[in-house]
MDAnalysis code that builds the backbone (N, CA, C; Angstrom):
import MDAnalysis as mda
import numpy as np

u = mda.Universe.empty(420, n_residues=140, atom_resindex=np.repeat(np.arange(140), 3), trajectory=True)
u.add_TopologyAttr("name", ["N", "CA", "C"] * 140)
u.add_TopologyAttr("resid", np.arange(1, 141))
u.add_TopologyAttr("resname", ["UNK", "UNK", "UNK", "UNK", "UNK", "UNK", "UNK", "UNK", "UNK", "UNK", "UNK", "UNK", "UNK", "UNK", "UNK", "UNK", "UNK", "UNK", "UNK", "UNK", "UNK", "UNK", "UNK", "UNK", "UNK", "UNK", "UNK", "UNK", "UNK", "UNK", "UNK", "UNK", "UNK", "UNK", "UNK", "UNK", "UNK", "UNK", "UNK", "UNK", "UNK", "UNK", "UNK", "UNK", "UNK", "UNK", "UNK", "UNK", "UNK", "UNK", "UNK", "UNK", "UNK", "UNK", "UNK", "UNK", "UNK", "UNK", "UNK", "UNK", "UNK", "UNK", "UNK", "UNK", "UNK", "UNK", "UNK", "UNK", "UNK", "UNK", "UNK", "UNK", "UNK", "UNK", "UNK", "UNK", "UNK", "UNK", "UNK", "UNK", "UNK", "UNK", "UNK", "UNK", "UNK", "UNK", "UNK", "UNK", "UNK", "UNK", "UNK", "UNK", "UNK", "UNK", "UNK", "UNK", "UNK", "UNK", "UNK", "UNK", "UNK", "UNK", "UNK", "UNK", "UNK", "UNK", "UNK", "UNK", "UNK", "UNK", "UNK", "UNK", "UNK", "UNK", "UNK", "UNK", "UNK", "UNK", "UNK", "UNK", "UNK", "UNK", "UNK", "UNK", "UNK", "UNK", "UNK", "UNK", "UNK", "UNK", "UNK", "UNK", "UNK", "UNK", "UNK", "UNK", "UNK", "UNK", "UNK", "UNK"])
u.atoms.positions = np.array([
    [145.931, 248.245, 23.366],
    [145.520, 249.617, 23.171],
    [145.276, 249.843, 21.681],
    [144.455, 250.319, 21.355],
    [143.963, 250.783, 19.736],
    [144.776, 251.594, 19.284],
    [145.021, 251.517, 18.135],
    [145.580, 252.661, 17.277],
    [145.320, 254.300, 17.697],
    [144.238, 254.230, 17.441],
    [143.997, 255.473, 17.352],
    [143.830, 256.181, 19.010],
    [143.372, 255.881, 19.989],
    [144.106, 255.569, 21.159],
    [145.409, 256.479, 20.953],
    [146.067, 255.092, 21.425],
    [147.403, 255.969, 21.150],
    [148.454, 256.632, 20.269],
    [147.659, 257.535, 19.474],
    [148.148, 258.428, 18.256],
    [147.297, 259.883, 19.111],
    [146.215, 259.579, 20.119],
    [145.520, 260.706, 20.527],
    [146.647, 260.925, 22.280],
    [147.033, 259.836, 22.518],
    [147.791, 259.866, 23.918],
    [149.377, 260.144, 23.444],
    [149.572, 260.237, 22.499],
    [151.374, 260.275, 21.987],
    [151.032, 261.815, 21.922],
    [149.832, 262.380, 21.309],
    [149.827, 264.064, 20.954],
    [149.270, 264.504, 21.657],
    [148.807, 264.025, 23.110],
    [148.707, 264.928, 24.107],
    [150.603, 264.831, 24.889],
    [151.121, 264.062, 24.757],
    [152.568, 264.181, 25.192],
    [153.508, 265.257, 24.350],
    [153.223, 265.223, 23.208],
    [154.051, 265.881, 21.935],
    [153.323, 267.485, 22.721],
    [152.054, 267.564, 22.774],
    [151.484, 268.976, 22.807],
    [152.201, 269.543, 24.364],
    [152.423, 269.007, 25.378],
    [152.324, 269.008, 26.529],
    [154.549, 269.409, 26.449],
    [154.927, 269.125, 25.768],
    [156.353, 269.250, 25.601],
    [156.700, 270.634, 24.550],
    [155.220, 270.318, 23.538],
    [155.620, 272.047, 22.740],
    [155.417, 272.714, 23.550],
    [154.149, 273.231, 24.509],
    [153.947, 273.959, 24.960],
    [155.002, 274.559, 26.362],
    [155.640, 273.503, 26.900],
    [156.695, 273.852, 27.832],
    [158.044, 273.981, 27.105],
    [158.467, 273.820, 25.723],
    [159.558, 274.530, 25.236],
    [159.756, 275.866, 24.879],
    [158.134, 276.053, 23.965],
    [158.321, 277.541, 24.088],
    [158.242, 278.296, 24.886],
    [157.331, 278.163, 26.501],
    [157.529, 278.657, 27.178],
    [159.255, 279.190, 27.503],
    [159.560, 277.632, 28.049],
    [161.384, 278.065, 28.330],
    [161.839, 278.796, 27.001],
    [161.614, 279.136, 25.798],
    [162.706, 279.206, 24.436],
    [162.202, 280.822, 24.942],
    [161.186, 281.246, 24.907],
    [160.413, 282.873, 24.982],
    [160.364, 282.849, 26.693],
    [159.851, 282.776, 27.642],
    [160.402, 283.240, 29.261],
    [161.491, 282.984, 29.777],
    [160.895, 281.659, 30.135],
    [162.229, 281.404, 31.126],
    [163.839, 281.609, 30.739],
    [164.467, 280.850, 29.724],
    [165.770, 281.043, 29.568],
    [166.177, 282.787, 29.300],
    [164.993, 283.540, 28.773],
    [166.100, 284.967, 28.443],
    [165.527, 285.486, 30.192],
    [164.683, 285.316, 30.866],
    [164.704, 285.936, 32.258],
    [165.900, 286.236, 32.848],
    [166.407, 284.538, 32.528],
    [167.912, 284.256, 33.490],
    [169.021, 285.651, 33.098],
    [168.927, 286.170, 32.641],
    [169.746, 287.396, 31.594],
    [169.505, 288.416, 32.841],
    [168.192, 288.315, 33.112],
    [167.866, 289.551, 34.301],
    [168.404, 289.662, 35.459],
    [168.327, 288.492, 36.027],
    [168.858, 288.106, 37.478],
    [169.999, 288.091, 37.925],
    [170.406, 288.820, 38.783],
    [171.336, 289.350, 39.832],
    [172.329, 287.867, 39.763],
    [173.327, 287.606, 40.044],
    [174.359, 286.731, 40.244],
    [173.594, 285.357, 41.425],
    [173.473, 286.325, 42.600],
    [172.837, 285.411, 43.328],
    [171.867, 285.286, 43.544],
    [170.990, 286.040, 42.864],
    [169.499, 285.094, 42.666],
    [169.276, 284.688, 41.520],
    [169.930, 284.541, 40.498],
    [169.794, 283.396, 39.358],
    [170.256, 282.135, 40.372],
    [171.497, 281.936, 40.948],
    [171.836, 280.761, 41.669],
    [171.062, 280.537, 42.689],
    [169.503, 281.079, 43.554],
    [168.893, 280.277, 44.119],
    [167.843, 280.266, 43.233],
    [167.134, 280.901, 42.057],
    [166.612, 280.771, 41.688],
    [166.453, 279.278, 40.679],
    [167.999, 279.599, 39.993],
    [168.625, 278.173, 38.876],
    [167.851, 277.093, 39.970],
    [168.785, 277.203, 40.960],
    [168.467, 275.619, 41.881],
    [167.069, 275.395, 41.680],
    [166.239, 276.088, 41.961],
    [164.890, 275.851, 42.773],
    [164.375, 275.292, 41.299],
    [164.383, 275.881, 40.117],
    [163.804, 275.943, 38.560],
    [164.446, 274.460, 38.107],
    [165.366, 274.326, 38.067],
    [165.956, 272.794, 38.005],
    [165.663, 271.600, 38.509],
    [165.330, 272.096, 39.585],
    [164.537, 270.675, 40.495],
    [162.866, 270.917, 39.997],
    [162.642, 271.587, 40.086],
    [160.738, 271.609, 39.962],
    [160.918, 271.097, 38.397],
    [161.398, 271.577, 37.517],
    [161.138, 271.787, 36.272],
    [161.602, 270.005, 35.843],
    [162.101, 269.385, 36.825],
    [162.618, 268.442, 36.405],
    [161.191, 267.183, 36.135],
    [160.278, 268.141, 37.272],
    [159.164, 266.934, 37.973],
    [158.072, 267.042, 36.438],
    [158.274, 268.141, 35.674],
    [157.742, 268.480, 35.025],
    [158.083, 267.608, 33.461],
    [159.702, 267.738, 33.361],
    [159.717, 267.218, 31.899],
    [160.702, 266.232, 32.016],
    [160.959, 265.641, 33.030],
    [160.994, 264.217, 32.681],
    [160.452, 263.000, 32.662],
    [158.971, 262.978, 33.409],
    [157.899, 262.405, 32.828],
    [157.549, 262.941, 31.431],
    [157.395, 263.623, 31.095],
    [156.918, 263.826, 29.788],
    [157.409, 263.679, 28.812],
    [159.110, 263.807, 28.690],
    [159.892, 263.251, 27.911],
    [160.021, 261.765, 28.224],
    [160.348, 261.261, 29.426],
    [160.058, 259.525, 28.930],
    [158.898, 259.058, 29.066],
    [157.417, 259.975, 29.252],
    [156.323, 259.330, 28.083],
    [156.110, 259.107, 26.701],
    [156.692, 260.492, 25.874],
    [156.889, 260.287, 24.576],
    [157.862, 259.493, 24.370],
    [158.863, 259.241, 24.971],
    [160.240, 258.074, 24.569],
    [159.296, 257.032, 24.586],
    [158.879, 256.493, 25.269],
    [158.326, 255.114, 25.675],
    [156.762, 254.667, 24.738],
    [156.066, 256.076, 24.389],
    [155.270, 255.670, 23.049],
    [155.581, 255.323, 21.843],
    [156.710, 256.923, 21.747],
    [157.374, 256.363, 20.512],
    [158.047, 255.070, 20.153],
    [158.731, 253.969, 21.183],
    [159.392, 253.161, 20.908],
    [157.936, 252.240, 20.857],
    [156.666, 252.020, 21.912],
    [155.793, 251.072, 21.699],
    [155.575, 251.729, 19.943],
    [155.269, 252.747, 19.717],
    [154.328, 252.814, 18.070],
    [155.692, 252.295, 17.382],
    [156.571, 252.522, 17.203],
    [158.022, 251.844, 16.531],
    [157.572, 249.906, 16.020],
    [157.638, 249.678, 17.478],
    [157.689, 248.415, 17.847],
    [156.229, 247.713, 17.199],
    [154.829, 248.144, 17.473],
    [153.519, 247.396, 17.254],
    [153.180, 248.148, 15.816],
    [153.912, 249.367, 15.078],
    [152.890, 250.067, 14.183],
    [154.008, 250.719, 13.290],
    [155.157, 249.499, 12.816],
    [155.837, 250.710, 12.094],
    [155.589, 251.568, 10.527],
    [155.818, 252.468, 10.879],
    [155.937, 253.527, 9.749],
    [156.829, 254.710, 9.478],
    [156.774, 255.373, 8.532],
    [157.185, 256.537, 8.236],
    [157.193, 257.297, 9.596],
    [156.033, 257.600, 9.917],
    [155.473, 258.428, 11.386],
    [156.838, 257.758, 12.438],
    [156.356, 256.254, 12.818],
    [157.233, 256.235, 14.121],
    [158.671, 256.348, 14.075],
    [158.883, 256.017, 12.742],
    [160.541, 256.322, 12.204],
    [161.381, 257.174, 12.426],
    [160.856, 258.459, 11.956],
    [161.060, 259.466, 11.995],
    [160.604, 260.755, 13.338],
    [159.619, 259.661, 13.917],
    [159.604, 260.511, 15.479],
    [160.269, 260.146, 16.545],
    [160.503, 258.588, 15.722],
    [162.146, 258.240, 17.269],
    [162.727, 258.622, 16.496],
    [162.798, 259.318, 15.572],
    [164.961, 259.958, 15.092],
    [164.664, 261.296, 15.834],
    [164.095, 261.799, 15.663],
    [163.641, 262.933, 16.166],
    [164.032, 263.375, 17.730],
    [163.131, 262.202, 18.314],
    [163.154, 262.080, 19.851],
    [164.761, 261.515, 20.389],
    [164.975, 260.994, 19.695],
    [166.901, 260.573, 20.331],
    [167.507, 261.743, 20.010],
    [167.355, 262.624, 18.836],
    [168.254, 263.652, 18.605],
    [167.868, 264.627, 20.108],
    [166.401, 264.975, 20.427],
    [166.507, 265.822, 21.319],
    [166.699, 265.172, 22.612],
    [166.708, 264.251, 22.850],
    [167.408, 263.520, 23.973],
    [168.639, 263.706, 24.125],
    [169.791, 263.436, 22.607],
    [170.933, 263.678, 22.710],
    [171.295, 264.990, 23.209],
    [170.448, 265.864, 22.127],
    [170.945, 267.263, 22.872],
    [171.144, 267.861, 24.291],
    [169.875, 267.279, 24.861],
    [169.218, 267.894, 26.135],
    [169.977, 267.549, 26.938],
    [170.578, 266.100, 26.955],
    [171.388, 265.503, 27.760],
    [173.314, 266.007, 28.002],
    [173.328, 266.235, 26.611],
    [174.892, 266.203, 26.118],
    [175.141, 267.974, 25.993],
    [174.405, 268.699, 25.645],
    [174.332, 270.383, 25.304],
    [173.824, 270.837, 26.902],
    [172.540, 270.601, 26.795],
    [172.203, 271.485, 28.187],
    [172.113, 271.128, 29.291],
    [172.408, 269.974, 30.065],
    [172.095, 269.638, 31.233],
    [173.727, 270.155, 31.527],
    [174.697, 269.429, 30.331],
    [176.202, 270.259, 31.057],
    [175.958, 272.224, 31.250],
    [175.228, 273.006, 30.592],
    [175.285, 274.112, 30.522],
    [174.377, 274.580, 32.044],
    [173.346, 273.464, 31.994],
    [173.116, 273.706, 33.680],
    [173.977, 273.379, 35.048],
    [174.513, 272.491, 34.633],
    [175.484, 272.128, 35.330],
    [176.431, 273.694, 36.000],
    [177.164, 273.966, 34.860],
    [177.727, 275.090, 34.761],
    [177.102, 275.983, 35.748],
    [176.265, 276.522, 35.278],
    [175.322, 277.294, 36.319],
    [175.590, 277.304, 37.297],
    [175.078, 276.168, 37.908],
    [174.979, 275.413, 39.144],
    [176.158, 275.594, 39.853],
    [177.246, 275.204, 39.123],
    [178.551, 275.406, 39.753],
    [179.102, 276.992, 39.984],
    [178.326, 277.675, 39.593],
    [178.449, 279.100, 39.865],
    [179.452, 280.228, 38.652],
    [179.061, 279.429, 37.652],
    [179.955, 279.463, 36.157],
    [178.822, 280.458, 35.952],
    [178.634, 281.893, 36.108],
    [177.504, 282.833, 35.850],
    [178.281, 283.648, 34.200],
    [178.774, 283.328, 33.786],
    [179.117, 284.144, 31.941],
    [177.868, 284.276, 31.693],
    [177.567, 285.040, 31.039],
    [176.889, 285.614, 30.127],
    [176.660, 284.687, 28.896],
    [177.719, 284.393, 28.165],
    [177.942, 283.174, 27.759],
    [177.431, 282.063, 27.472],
    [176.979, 281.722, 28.983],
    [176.013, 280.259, 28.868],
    [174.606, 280.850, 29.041],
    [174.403, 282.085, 29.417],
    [173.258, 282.182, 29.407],
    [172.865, 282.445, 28.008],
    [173.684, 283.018, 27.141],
    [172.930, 283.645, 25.868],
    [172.921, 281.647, 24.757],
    [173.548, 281.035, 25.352],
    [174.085, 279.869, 24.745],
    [172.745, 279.095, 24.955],
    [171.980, 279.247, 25.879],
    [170.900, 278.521, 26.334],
    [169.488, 278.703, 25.768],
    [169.619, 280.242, 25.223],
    [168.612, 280.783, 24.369],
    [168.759, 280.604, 23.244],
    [169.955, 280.682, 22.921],
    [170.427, 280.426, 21.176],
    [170.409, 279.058, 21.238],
    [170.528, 278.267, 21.603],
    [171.267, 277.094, 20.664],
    [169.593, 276.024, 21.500],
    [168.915, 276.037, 22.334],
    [167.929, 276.213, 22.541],
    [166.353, 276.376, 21.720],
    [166.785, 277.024, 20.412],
    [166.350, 276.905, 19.035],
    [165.971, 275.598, 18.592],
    [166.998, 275.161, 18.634],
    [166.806, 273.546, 17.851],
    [165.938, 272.545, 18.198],
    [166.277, 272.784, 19.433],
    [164.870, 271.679, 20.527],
    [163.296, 272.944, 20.353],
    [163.484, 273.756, 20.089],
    [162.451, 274.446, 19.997],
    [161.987, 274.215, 18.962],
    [162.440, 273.947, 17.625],
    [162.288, 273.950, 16.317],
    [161.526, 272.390, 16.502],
    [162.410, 271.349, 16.705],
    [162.194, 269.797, 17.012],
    [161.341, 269.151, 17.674],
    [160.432, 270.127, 18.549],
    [159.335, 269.386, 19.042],
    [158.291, 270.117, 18.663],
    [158.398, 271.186, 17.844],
    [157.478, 271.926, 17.110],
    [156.952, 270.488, 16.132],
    [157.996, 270.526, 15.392],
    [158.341, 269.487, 13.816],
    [157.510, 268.305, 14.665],
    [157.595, 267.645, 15.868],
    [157.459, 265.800, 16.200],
    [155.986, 266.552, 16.582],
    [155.138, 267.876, 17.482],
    [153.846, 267.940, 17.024],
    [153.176, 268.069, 16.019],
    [153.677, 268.814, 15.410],
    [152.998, 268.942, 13.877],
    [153.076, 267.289, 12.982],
    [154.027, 266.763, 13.213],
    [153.748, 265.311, 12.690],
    [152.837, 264.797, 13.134],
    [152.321, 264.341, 14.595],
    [151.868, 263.766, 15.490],
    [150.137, 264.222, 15.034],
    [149.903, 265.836, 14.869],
    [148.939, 266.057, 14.357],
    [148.656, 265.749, 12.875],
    [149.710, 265.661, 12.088],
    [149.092, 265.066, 11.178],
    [148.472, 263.827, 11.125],
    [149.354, 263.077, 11.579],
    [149.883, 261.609, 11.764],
    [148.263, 261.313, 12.096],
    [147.406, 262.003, 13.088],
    [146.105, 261.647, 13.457],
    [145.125, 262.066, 12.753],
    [145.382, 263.089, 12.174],
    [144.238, 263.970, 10.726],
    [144.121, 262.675, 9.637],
    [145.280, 261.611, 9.442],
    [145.327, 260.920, 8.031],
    [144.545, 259.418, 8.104],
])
């Protein structure tokens, strides 16, 4: 695969992950604030499973570019977009999948919901930062 190739297929993945964070950072997570006890809990369910079909292909497409550009093309760029990409892996995995969890288990605080919007930031901030690289990364 050519370079440039895949610097145009890594930032349709990067674009395809901003655009579904901010969605969740601005809709979806403050909605959950709205919803009744038991229809956040059939709602949670239903949003968890669909949403899953959604971004976990897309997160282990960018995992799996980033480690090929790592591996065939290193630089500054891939360096710093797998530190990037493990940090929000770590998070997503270790911060919010337990906070869905929670949910799930019928743990409705207020709490985790405002926890999901706030702290939710960071991965919002972080795949902002790995597109805007990604677009540079192809402008240079």
């Amino acid at each position: 695969m050519q370079f440039m190739e895949l610097l145009i297929i890594r930032l349709l993945f990067d674009f395809g992950l901003l655009i579904l964070i901010w969605m969740v950072q601005l809709v979806v997570y403050p909605s959950f604030l709205y919803y009744s006890n038991d229809d956040l809990l059939a709602w949670h369910r239903l949003y968890t499973q669909r949403i899953s079909y959604v971004v976990l292909p897309l997160m282990a497409g960018q995992l799996g570019l980033a480690v090929f550009q790592l591996y065939g093309f290193i630089s500054w760029y891939s360096i710093l977009s797998l530190l990037i990409i493990g940090i929000l892996w770590g998070i997503t995995f270790l911060q919010f999948v337990p906070l869905h969890n929670a949910i799930a288990q019928k743990e409705l605080d207020k709490k985790i919901l405002l926890a999901l919007v706030k702290n939710n930031w960071l991965r919002t901030f972080l795949w902002t930062v790995l597109f805007i690289l990604s677009l540079f990364r192809l402008a240079v």
